[in-house]
C-alpha positions as CSV (number, residue, x, y, z in Angstrom):
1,X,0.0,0.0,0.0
2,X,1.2,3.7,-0.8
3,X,-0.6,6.7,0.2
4,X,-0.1,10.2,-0.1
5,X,-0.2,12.3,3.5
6,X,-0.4,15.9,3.0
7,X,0.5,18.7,6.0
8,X,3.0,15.7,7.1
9,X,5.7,18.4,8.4
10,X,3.0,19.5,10.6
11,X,2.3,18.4,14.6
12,X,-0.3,15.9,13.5
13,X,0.6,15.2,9.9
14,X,4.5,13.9,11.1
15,X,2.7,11.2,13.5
16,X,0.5,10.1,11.2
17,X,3.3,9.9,8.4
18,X,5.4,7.7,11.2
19,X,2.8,5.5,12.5
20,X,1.8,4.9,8.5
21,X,5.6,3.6,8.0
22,X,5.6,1.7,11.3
23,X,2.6,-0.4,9.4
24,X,4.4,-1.2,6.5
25,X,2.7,1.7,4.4
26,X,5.1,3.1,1.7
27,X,4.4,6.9,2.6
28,X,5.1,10.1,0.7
29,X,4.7,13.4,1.6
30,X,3.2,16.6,0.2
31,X,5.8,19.2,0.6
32,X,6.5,22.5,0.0
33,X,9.7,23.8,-1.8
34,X,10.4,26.1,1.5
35,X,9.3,23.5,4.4
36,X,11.5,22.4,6.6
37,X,11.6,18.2,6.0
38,X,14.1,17.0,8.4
39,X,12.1,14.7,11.0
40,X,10.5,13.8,7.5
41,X,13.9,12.9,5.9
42,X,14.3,10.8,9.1
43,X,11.3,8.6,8.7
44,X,13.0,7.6,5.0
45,X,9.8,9.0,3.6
46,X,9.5,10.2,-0.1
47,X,9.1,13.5,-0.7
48,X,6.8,14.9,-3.3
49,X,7.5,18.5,-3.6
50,X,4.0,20.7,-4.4
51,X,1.6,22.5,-3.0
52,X,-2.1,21.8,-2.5
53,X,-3.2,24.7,-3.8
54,X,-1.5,23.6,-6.9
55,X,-4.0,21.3,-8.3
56,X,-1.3,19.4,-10.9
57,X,1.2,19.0,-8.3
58,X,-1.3,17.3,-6.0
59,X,-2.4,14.3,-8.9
60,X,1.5,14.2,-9.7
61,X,2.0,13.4,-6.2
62,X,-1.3,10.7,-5.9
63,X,0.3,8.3,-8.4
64,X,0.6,5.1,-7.4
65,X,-1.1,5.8,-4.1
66,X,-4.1,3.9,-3.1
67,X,-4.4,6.2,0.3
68,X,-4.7,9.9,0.8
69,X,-4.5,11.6,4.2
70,X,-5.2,15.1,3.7
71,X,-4.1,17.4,7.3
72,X,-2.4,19.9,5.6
73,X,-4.3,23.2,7.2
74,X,-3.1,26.8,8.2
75,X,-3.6,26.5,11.7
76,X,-3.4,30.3,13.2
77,X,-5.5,32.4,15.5
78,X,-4.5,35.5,14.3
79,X,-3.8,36.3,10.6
80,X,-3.1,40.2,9.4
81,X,-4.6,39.1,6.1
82,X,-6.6,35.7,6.5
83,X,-7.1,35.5,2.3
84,X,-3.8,32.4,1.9
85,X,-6.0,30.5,4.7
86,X,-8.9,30.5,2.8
87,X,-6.6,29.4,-0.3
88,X,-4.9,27.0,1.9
89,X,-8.0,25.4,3.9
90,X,-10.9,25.5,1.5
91,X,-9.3,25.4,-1.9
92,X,-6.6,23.5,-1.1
93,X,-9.3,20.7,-0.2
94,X,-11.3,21.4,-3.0
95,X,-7.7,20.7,-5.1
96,X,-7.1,17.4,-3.0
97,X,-11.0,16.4,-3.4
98,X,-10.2,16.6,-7.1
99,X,-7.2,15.0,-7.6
100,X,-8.5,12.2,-5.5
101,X,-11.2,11.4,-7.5
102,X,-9.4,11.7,-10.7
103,X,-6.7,9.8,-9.8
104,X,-9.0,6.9,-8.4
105,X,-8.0,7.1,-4.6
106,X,-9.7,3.8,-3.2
107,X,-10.1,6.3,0.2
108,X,-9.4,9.2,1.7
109,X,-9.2,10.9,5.4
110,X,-9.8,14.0,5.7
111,X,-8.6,15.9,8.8
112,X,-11.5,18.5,10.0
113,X,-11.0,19.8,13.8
114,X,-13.2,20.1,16.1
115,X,-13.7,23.5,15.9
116,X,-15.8,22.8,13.0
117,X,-18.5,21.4,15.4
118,X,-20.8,22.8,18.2
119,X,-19.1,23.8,21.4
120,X,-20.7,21.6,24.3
121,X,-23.6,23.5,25.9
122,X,-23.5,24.2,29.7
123,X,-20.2,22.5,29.9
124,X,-22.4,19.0,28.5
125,X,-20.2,17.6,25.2
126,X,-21.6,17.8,22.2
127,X,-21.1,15.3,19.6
128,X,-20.6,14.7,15.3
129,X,-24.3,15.5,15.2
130,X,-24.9,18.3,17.2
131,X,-26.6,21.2,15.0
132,X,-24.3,23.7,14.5
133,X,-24.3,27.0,12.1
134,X,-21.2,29.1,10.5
135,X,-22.5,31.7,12.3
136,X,-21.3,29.7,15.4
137,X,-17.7,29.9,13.6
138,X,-15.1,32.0,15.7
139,X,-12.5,33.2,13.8
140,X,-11.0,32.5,10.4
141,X,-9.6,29.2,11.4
142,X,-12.8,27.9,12.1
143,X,-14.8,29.4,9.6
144,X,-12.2,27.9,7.0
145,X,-12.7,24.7,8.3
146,X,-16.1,24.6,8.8
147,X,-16.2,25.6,4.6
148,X,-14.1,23.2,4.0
149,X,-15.7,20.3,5.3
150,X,-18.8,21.2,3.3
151,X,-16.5,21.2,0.4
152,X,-15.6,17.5,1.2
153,X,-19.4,16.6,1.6
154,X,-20.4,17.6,-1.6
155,X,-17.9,15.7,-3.0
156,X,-19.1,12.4,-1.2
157,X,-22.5,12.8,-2.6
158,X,-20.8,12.5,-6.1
159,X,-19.1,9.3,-4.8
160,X,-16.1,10.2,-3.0
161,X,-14.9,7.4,-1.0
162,X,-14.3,10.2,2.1
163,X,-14.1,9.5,5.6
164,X,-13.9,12.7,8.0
165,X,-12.1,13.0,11.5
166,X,-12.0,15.8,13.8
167,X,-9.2,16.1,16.4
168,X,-9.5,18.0,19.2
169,X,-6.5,19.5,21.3
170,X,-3.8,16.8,21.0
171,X,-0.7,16.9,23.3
172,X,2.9,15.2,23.0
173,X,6.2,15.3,21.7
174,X,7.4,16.6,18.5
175,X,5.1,19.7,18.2
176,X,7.9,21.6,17.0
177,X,6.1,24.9,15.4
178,X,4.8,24.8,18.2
179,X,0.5,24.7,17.6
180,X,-1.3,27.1,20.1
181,X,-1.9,24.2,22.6
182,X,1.9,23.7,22.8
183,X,2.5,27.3,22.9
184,X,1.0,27.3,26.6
185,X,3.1,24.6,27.7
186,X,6.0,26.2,26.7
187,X,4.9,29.7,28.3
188,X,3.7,27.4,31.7
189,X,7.4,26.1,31.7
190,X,8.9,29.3,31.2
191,X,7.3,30.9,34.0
192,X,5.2,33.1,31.7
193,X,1.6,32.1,33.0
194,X,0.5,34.2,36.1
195,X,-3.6,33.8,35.1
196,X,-6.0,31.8,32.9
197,X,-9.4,32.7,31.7
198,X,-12.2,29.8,32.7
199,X,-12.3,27.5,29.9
200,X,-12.7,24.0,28.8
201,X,-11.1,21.6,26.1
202,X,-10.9,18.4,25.3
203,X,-7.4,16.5,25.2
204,X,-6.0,13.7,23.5
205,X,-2.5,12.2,23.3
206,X,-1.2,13.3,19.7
207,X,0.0,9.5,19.0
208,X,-3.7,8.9,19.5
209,X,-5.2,10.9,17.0
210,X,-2.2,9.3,14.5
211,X,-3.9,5.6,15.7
212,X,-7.5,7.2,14.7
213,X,-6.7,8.4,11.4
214,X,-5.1,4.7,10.2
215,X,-8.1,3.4,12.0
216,X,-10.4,5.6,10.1
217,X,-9.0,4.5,6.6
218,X,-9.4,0.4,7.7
219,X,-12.4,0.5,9.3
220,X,-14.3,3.9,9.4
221,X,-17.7,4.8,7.0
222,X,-17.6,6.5,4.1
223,X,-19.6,9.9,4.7
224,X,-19.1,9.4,8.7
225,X,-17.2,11.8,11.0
226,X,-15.5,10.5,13.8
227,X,-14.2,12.5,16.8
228,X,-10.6,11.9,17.5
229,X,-10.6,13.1,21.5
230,X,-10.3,12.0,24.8
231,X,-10.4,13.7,28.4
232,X,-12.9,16.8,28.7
233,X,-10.6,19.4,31.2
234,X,-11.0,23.0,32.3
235,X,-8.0,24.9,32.0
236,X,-7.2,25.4,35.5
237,X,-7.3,21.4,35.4
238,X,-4.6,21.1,32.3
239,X,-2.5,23.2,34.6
240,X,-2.5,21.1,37.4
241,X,-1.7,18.5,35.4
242,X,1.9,19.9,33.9
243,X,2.1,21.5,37.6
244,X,2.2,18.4,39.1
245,X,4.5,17.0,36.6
246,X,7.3,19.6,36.8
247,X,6.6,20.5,40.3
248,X,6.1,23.6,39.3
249,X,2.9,26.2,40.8
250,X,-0.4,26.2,38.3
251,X,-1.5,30.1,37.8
252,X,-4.3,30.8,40.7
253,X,-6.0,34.2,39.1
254,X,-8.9,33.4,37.1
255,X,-9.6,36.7,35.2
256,X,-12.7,38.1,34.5
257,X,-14.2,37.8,30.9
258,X,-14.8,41.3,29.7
259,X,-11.9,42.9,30.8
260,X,-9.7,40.5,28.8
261,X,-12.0,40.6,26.1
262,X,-11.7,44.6,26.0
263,X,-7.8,45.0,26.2
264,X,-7.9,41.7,23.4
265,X,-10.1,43.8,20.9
266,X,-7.4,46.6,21.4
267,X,-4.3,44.4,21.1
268,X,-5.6,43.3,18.2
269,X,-5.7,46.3,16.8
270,X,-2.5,47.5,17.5
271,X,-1.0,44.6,16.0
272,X,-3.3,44.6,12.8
273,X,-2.6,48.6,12.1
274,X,0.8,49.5,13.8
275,X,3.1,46.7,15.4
276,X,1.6,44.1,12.3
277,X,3.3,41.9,15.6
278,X,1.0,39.0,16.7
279,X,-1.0,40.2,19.4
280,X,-0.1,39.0,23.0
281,X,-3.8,38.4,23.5
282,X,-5.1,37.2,20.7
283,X,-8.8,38.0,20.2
284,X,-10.1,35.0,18.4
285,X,-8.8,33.2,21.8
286,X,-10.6,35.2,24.1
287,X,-13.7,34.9,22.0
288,X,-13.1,31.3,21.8
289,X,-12.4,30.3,25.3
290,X,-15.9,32.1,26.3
291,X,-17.1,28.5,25.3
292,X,-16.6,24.5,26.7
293,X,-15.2,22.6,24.1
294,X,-15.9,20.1,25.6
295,X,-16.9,16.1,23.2
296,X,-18.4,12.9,23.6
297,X,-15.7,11.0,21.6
298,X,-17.3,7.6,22.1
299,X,-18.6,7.1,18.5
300,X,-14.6,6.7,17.6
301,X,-13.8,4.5,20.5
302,X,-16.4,2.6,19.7
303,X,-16.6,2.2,15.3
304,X,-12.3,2.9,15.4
305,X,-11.5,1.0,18.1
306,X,-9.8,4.6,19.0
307,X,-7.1,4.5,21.9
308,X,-7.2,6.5,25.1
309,X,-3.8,7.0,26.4
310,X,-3.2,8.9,29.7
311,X,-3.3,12.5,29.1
312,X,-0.8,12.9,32.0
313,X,1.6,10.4,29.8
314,X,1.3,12.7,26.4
315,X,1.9,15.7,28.4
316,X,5.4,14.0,30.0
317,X,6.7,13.3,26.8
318,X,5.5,16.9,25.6
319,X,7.3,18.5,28.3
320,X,10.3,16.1,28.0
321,X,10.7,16.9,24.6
322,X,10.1,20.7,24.8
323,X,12.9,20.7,27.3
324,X,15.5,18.5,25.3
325,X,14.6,20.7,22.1
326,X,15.2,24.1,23.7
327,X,12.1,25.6,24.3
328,X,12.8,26.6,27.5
329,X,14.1,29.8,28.1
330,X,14.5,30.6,24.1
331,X,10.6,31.3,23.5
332,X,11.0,33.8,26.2
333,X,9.2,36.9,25.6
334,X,11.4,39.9,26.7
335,X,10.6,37.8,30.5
336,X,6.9,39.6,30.1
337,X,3.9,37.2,31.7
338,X,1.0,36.7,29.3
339,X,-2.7,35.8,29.6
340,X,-3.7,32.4,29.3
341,X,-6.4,31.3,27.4
């Protein structure tokens, strides 16, 4: 078998390219002429250089592969001009959805997140088919995603042998960008996280969500979404966690919501008109976090046979990595705290 992963020099996209090759799968990689492919170049995979908003480039890269894992996504929560994540979200699926069917792709996973679906209500999980509107999108991220998974459904009612997953907030090693979630870490560690704003998320161990995606291709239903989670925390909760861990203190304040919100609609704009900086309290966050993302996963465990590691475990080998890679102390920010959220 030889399938095609695309976003594979991404936190998500690597694991899945590694457990794929630990299976005997013959694996090549998407890759831009600019992206950085050593832990790629490690795994011996083959490297397909393109782009998928280059529509040729994606078919030349599908030859010969039966499988297609599509997680390439620009994953930010601030852009100054959000116009290449639209090109890179929704038409770089529409490109992939294409070539796929062109090229005769016996099936295809599509990565969606999470934040494509409802937020729980009243802290209760919601699920694959809670109703949920783009109107309930926050932020371009979201919204992006949200289009783009429509994208992929039209394309199953002509046939497309899709099957759709939605990760929520995976921890562990190798996040090396890092994503937002691994961006707190690495602020917790260095000493950067005096407050948090009351939130929830859901967590799963990165090596996980890698499990649920090959699980998807063998066994998952064409048309189906699956959620790819684990352990419903609040914030405050995630913090104890890595607290306990390092034996370091979690951050006591809980902030108020409107007062953060306020000074993040100002920073905000100060970094869109002036600094063109990313914002230290990044408004799409705040909005965000206003909400429990919290997920009843069990449709994944149960039709994917989808693992549940220990969160604690994913968040050791995060931290353990983070510290053997450097992260500590050189993502300093001038020694300023920040605002979780």
């Amino acid at each position: 078998m030889r399938a095609l992963v695309t976003g594979a020099t991404g936190f998500i996209g690597f694991h899945v390219a590694r457990l794929l090759g630990d299976r005997g799968v013959r694996v090549a990689a998407l890759v831009r002429e600019e992206s950085d492919v050593s832990a790629l170049e490690a795994l011996h995979v083959e490297l397909c250089r393109g782009d998928v908003r280059d529509f040729e480039s994606v078919c030349k890269a599908l030859k010969g592969c039966s499988h297609l894992y599509h997680l390439a996504a620009d994953y930010r929560l601030w852009v100054p001009d959000p116009w290449n994540m639209y090109q890179v979200n929704v038409q770089g699926t529409i490109n992939i959805m294409k070539a796929a069917m062109k090229m005769g792709v016996e099936r295809v996973v599509y990565t969606s997140t999470v934040g494509a679906l409802a937020a729980g209500r009243n802290s209760r999980p919601s699920n694959e088919d809670t109703p949920v509107s783009i109107k309930e999108m926050i932020g371009h991220y979201k919204r992006s995603k949200f289009i783009a998974e429509k994208e992929v459904c039209k394309y199953l009612e002509q046939g497309a042998p899709v099957v759709i997953v939605n990760p929520s907030t995976p921890v562990g090693p190798m996040d090396r960008k890092p994503t937002p979630t691994g961006k707190m870490i690495v602020d917790f560690l260095n000493g950067m996280i005096p407050a948090y704003l009351d939130t929830g998320l859901n967590f799963v161990d990165v090596e996980d969500v890698a499990a649920g995606h090959w699980h998807a291709a063998l066994h998952g239903r064409i048309g189906q979404k699956y959620i790819l989670g684990n352990r419903n925390m609040t914030l405050r909760e995630f913090f104890e966690v890595i607290a306990a861990i390092t034996g370091r203190k979690p951050p006591k304040v809980r902030l108020p919501y409107l007062p953060v919100l306020c000074a993040a609609y100002i920073n905000e704009t100060l970094s869109k008109w002036i600094t063109n900086k990313h914002p230290r309290i990044p408004l799409t966050g705040v909005r965000m976090a206003r909400k429990y993302m919290y997920f009843d996963c069990s449709k994944a465990v149960r039709e994917l046979n989808m693992p549940r590691s220990s969160i604690e475990g994913a968040l050791e080998r995060a931290i353990k990595w983070f510290e053997e890679n450097g992260y500590i102390g050189r993502m300093r920010c001038s020694g300023r705290a920040k605002i979780t959220l």
